[in-house]
Structure formats: C-alpha cells, structure tokens
C-alpha positions, -999 to +999 in steps of 0.1 A: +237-378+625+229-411+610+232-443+626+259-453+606+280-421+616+272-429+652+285-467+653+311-457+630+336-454+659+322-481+677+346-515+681+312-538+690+319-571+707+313-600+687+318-609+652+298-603+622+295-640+615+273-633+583+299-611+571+330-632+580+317-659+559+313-635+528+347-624+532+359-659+532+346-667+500+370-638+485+404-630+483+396-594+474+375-568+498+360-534+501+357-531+533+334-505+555+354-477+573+348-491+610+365-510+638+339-537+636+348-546+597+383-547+609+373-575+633+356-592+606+382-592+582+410-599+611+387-631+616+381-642+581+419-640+571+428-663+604+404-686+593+417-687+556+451-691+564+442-718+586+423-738+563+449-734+538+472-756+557+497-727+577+496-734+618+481-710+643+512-702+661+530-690+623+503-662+614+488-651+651+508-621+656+508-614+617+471-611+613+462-604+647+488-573+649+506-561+616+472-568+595+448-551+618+473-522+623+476-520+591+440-518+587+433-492+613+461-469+601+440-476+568+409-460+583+421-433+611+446-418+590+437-427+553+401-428+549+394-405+574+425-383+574+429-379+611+465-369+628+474-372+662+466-339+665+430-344+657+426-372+684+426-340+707+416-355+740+401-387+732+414-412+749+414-437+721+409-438+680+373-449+685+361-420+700+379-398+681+361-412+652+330-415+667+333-374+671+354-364+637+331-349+609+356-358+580+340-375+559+357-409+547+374-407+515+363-444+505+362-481+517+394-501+526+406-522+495+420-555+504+433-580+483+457-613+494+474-645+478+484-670+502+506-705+493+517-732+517+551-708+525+539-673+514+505-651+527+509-618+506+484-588+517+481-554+498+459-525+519+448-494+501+430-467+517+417-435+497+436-410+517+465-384+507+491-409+515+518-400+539+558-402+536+567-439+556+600-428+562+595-398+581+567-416+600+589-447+614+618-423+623+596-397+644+580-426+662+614-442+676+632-408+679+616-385+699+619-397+735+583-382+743+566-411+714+583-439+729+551-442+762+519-427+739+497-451+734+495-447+696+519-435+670+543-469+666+521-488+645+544-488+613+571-503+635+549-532+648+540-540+609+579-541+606+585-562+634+555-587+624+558-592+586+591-603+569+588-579+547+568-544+545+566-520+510+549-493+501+533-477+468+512-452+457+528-428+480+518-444+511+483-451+504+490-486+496+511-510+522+519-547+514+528-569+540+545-604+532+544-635+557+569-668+553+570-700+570 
C-alpha cells in the first residue's frame, strides 16, 4: 500500500494552509479524495464568502454542514462507491476508507458563484450516481435510521441550503444559499 492509500482515510488535524490559499484563488476545484481536502476546501470557501462581504453567522452552518456533507457523501459513496453495508464494523467513514480497496473513480469537481445575496455550489463526484428520492425517504422512515450515526446526510443538506437539486443522476448536487 502506498502512502497515499494509507492517509487516504485519515481526517489530520490542521489545515493545509498552502493548499487553502490555492483554493482561494479559484472558484473551480478538483479536489483529492480525502477528509483532509475536505477540510481544506471547507476552510477556503468560509474564508471566500467572508471576504466577499456575507457575515459569519449567514453561511456557518451552510459551509460548515450541508457543504462538507455534501462533500463526503461525494467521496464515501461517489468516488469510492461505498454503502453502509461496506462500512461493516468500522466505527466511522474514515476507517472504512482507510481499509476499502475500491479504487476512487476520480477527484471531487467543485465549482461556486457567490453575490452579495446568493452563494451557489455545484459538487460532482465520478461515481454511479444514486436515486435522491429513495435515499431521503429510507433515512426518515425506517424507525431503526433515525439513532445511526450516518445515513441522514441528504436531509441535513435540505435543512441547511434554501434550496438543494440534483443532475446527472445523482452524481452532481447543487446547493443554493440566500441572505
């Protein structure tokens, strides 16, 4: 195993300043399949939004929760295909990861526009897409999903954008933020 397959899994404390910066300087990304290029891009989009005038209290929850989960379903169960099934007994998405020998399809594709009253995100993985409709129902309908610790993520995207679509059957998710 290489050293990039055995960090892959890894969600490493501190920031990638070096890379946040690049990411700042672009409103398009490929990002690396790994919790620690999530961080990354998590931090550079805060600090965009930011500087572009919107207040921290107006975009925490969107980046911090409906980006990100939007990003790791983008990685666990796009790039790298993994069910719930798969996470077997892992305890959590890193280690299943960290242990998996599916190969990622290809990198996360971001791209944003953000005005003073509109941030607008599009997330594309390279997966085989998934139906979004049978996803949010299962997760709020079966009493045995409403405790697991994973498996409501489309539902807190919901909850933290204004408005959520998808395209390219399920392989592509936009999220949309107002003031």
């Amino acid at each position: 195993m290489n050293e990039s397959r055995e960090t892959i899994g890894k969600s490493e404390s501190g920031l990638d300043e070096g890379k946040v910066r690049e990411l700042i300087d672009s409103d398009n990304w490929s990002l690396e399949n790994s919790f620690r290029e999530i961080d990354n891009a998590v931090e550079a989009l805060k600090r965009i939004v930011l500087a572009r005038g919107w207040e921290s209290e107006e975009i925490e929850e969107f980046v911090e929760v409906a980006f990100r989960e939007a990003l790791v379903n983008a990685l666990i169960h796009g790039n790298y295909g993994l069910t719930e099934e798969d996470k077997g007994e892992a305890k959590m998405w890193d280690q299943a990861l960290a242990e998996t020998t599916n190969i990622p399809a290809g990198n996360i594709e971001v791209e944003f526009t953000i005005t003073h009253d509109e941030i607008r995100v599009s997330i594309e993985d390279h997966g085989m897409g998934f139906n979004f409709n049978t996803a949010e129902v299962s997760a709020i309908s079966e009493p045995k999903n409403i405790m697991k610790k994973s498996g409501r993520g489309l539902l807190l995207i919901k909850h933290f954008a204004d408005e959520v679509f998808h395209e390219k059957g399920g392989r592509r998710i936009i999220l949309i933020k107002r003031k």
